[in-house]
C-alpha positions in Angstrom: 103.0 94.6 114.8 103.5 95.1 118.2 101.6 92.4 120.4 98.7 92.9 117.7 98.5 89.4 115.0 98.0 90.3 111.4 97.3 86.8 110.0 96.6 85.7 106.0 98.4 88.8 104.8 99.0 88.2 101.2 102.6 88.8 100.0 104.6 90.0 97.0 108.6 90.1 96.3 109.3 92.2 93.4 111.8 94.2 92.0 111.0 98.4 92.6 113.9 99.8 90.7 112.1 101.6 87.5 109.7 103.4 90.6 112.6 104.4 92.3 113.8 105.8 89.2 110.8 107.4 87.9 109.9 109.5 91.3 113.6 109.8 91.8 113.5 108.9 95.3 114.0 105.3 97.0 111.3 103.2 97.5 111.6 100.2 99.9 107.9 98.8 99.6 104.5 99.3 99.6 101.5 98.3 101.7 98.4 97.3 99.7 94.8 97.4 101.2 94.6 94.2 102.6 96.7 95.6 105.5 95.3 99.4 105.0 92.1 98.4 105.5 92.8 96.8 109.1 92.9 100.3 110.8 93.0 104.1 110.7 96.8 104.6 109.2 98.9 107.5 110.3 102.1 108.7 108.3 103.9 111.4 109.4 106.7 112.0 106.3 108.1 114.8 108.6 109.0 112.4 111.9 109.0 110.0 109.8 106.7 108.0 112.0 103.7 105.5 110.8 100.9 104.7 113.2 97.9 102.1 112.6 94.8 102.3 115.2 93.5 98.7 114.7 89.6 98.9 113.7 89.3 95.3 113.2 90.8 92.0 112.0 93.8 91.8 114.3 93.4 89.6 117.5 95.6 89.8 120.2 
């Protein structure tokens, strides 16, 4: 992200079509705590902006 290195991130392709379905809205993927827990995560739904301060475990 940025100039910031997030290394050893594990990864998952799967298919998100019934969770699209049952909250009725579209769903392009999800972020699971091994990359929330690198930082204080912003989301602003309104802007639709996200922001992550990095607290640790990223290296320039």
């Amino acid at each position: 992200m940025g100039e910031k290195k997030i290394s050893d991130m594990e990864t998952i392709v799967t298919n998100l079509r019934s969770l699209n379905e049952a909250y009725d809205t579209t769903i392009d993927g999800m972020l699971g705590y091994n990359f929330l827990e690198q930082g204080v995560i912003t989301i602003n739904f309104v802007k639709k902006q996200f922001g992550i301060q990095f607290t640790k475990g990223a290296e320039k």
